[in-house]
C-alpha positions as CSV (number, residue, x, y, z in Angstrom):
1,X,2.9,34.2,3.5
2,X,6.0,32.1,2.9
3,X,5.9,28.7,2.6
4,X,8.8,25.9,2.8
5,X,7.7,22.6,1.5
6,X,10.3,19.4,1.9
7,X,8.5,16.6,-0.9
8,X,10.3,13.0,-0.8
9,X,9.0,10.1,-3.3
10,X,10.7,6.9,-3.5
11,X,10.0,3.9,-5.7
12,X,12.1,0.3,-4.6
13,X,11.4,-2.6,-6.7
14,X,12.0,-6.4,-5.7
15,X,15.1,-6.5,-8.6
16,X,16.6,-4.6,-11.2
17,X,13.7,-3.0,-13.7
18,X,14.5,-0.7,-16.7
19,X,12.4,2.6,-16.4
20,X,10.4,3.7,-18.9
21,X,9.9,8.3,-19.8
22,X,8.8,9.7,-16.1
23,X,6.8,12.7,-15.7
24,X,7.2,14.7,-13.0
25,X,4.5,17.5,-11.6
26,X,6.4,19.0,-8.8
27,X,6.6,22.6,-9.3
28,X,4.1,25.3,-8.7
29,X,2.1,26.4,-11.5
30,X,3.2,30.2,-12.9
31,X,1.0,32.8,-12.4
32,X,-1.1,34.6,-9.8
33,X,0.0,36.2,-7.0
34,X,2.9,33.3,-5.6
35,X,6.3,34.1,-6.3
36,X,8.7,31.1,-6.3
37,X,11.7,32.0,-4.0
38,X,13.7,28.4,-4.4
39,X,13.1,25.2,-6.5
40,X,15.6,22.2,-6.4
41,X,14.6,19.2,-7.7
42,X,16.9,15.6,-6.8
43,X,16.9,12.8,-9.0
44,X,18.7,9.2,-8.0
45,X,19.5,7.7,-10.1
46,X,20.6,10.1,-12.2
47,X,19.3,10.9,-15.3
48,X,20.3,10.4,-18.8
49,X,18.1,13.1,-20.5
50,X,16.3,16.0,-18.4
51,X,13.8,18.3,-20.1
52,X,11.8,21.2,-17.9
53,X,8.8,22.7,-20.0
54,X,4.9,23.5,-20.1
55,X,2.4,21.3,-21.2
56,X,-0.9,21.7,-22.8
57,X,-2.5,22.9,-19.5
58,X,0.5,25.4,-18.5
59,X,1.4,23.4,-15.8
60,X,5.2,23.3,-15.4
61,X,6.9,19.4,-15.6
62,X,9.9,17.4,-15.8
63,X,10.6,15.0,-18.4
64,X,13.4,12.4,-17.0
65,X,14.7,9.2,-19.0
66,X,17.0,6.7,-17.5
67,X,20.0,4.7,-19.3
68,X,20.7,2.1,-16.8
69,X,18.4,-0.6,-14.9
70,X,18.1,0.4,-11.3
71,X,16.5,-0.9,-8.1
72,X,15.5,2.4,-6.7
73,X,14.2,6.1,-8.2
74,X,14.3,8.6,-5.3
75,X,12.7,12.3,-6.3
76,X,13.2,14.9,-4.0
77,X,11.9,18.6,-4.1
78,X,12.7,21.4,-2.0
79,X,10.6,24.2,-2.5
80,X,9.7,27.8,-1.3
81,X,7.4,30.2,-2.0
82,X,5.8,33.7,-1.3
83,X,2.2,33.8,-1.8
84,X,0.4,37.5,-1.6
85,X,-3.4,36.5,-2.0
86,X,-5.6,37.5,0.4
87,X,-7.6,35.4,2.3
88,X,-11.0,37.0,1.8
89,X,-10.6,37.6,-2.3
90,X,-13.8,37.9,-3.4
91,X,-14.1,37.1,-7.3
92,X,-15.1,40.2,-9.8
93,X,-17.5,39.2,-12.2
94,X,-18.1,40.7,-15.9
95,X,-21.7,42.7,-15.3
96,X,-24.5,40.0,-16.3
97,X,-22.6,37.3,-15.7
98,X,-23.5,36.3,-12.4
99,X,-26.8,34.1,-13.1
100,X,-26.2,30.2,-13.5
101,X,-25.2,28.8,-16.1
102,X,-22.8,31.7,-17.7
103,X,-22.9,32.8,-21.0
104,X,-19.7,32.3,-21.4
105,X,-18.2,35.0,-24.2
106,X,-17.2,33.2,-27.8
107,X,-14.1,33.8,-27.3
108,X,-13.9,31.7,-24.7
109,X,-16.7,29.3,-25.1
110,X,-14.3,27.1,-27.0
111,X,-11.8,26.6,-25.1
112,X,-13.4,25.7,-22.4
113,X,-15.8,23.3,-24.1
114,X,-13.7,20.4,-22.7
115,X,-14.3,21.7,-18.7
116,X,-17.8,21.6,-19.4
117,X,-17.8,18.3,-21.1
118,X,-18.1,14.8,-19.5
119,X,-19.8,11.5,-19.0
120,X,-23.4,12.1,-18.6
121,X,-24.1,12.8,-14.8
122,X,-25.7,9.9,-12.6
123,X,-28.9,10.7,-11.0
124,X,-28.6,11.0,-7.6
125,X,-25.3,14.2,-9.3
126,X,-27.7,15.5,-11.3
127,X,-30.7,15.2,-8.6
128,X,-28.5,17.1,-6.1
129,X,-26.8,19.7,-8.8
130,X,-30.9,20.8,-9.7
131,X,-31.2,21.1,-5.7
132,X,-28.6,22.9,-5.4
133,X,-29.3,25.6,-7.8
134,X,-32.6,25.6,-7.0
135,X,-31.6,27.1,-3.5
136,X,-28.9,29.6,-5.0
137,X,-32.0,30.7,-7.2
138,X,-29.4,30.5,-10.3
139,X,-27.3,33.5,-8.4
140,X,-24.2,32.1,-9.3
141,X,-21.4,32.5,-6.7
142,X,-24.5,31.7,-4.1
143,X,-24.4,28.3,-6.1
144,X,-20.9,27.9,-5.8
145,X,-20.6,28.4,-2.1
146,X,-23.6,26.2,-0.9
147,X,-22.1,24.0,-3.2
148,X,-18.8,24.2,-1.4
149,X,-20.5,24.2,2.2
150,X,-23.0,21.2,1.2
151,X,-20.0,18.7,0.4
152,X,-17.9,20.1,3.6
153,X,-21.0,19.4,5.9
154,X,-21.8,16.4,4.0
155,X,-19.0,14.5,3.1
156,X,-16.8,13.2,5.4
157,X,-13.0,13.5,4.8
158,X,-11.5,10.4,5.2
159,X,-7.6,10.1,4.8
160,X,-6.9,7.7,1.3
161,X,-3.1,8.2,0.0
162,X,-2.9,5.7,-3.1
163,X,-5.9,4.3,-5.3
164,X,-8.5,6.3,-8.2
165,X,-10.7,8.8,-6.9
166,X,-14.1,7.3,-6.2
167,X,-16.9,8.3,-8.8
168,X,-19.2,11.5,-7.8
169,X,-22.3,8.7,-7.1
170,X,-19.7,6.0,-5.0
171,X,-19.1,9.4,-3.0
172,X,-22.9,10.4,-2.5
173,X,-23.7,7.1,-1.7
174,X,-20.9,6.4,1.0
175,X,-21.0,9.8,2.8
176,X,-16.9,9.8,2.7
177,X,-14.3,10.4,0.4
178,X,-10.7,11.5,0.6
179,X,-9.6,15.7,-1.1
180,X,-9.8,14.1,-4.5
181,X,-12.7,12.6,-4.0
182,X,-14.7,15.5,-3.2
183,X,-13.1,17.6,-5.7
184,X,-14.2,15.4,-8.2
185,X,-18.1,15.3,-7.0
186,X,-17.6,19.2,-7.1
187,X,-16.2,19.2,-10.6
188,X,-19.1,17.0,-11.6
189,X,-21.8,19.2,-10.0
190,X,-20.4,22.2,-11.8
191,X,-20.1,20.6,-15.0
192,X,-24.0,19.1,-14.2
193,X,-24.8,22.8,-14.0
194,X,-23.0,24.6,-16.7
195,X,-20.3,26.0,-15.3
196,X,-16.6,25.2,-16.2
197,X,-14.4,23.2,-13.6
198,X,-11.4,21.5,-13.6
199,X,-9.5,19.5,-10.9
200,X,-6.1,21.0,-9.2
201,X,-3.7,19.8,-7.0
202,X,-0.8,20.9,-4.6
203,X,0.1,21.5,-1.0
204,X,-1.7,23.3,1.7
205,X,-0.6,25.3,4.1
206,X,-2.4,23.2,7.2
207,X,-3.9,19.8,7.2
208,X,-7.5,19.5,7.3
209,X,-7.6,15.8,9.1
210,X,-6.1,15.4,12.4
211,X,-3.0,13.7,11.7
212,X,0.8,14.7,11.8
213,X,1.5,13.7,8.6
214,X,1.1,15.4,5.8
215,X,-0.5,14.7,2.1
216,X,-0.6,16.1,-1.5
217,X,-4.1,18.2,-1.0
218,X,-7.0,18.7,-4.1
219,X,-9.2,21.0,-4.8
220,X,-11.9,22.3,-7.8
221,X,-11.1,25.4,-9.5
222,X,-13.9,27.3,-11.8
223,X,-13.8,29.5,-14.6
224,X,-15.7,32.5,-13.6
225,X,-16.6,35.0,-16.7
226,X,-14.3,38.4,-16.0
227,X,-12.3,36.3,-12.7
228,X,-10.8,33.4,-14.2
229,X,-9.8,30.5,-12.9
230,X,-11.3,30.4,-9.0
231,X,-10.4,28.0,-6.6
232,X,-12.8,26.3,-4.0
233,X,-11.5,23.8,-1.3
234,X,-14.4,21.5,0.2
235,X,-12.3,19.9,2.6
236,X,-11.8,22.8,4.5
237,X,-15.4,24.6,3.3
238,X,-13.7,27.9,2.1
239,X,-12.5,29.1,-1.0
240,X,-9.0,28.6,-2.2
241,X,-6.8,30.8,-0.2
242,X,-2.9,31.9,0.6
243,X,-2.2,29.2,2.2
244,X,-2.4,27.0,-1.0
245,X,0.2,25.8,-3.1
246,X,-1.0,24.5,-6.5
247,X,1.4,22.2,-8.8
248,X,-1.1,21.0,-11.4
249,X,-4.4,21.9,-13.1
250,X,-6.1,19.4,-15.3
251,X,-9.4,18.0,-16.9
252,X,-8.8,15.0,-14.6
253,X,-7.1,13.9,-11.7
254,X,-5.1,11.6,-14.4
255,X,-3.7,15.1,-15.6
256,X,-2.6,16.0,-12.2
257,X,-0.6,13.0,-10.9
258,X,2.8,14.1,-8.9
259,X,4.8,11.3,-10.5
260,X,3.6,9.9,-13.9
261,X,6.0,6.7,-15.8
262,X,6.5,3.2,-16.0
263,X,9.0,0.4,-15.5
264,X,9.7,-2.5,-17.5
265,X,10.5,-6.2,-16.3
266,X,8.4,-8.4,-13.6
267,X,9.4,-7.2,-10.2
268,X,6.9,-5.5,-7.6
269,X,7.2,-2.2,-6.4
270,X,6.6,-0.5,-3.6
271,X,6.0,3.4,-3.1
272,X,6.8,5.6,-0.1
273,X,6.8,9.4,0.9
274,X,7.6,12.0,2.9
275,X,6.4,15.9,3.3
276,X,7.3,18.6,5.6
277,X,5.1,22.1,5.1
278,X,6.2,25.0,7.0
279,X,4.3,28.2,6.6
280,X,5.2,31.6,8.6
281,X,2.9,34.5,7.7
282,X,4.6,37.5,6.2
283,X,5.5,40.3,8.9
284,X,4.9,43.9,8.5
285,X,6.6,46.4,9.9
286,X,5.6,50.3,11.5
């Protein structure tokens, strides 16, 4: 599948403010199966210093200081991309490993100690996690995709652009919550039950609400012993597919953010966006 993505993010402030180091997350993440055809990246004003490189989680970012005050920053991205994974990709795992939680092998145990890590899990998580696996009868992947289906059916997806993701209990408890949201109830629940998580996010190929407009997406991904990183998306109740686009894996949806920086001086700001996604499905011939 190609996919042609148009991503427009403006900042215009009531008077002239200095800015501050800005980090930008724009760019798909390396790897896998997508294959980055074109990446230009627009920047008004311009800036004084530009740096492109990896940070700790391999996910590819901008680093953009500014000399002069401004009362704009426009960043602009035009983007395509090839993605070749199928649809109905069924994760391989290493023989033994497909009980809940994973032994995860010592090798790897250690670096993923901070997926598995977090605030201890409220009741009504941990309540629903033990559920949960009871069902799957600790089969693993059965785990993970009742999990998946339960917040799909469950949850309804509301449409939220700005503001923190709600906590996994303000979720349960309201019935709603927006892609992050949900992604970080499903992180939670996998953490609750052993198994390594992390929150991702990026463009999809088509929108899960019914709206014209379109919105940075989120999903979970989780480390799966002898597959790797595996992506779920409980908006849409499926697993992570070639219609997604990811820019950013993290811990945390902090770790994730599009456009990360600060301004100094006392005037208000005020954001605004625009995204075009345009996905054709690859052609074969004979």
């Amino acid at each position: 599948m190609r996919i042609e993505i148009e991503h427009e993010t403006t900042y215009d402030y009531s008077e002239p403010v200095r800015l501050g180091p800005q980090t930008v997350r724009l760019r798909p993440r390396p790897g896998g199966t997508l294959r980055e055809l074109d990446f230009a990246l627009a920047v008004d004003p311009a800036s004084a210093l530009r740096l492109e490189c990896l940070d700790l989680m391999g996910n590819r970012i901008v680093r953009l200081r500014f000399a002069d005050e401004t009362r704009h920053l426009r960043l602009a991205i035009r983007l395509a991309v090839e993605t070749g994974a199928p649809a109905d990709y069924v994760p391989f795992l290493e023989p033994g490993q497909a009980r809940l939680p994973p032994d995860y092998p010592a090798a790897e145990s250690a670096a993923l100690t901070p997926y598995l890590a977090g605030p201890p899990a409220e009741p009504a998580v941990a309540n629903l996690a033990g559920r949960l696996q009871g069902q799957a009868g600790a089969d693993l992947l059965v785990f993970l995709e009742r999990l998946n289906r339960w917040i799909y059916e469950r949850i309804t997806r509301e449409i939220r652009p700005t503001g923190a993701p709600q906590t996994p209990a303000e979720t349960l408890a309201r019935g709603r919550g927006a892609c992050r949201d949900q992604t970080v109830l499903f992180v939670a629940l996998c953490r609750t039950a052993g198994l390594a998580a992390r929150f991702v996010s990026g463009y999809q190929d088509r929108s899960a609400m019914e709206t014209d407009r379109r919105y940075l997406h989120a999903w979970p991904e989780v480390y799966l012993p002898g597959a790797g990183w595996y992506g779920y998306d409980p908006t849409r109740g499926m697993a992570v597919s070639n219609g997604h686009v990811a820019l950013a894996a993290a811990l945390d949806p902090a770790g994730t953010l599009p456009v990360e920086g600060s301004y100094f001086g006392g005037a208000s700001s005020r954001m605004g966006f625009a995204l075009t996604i345009r996905a054709y499905e690859a052609v074969t011939e004979g």
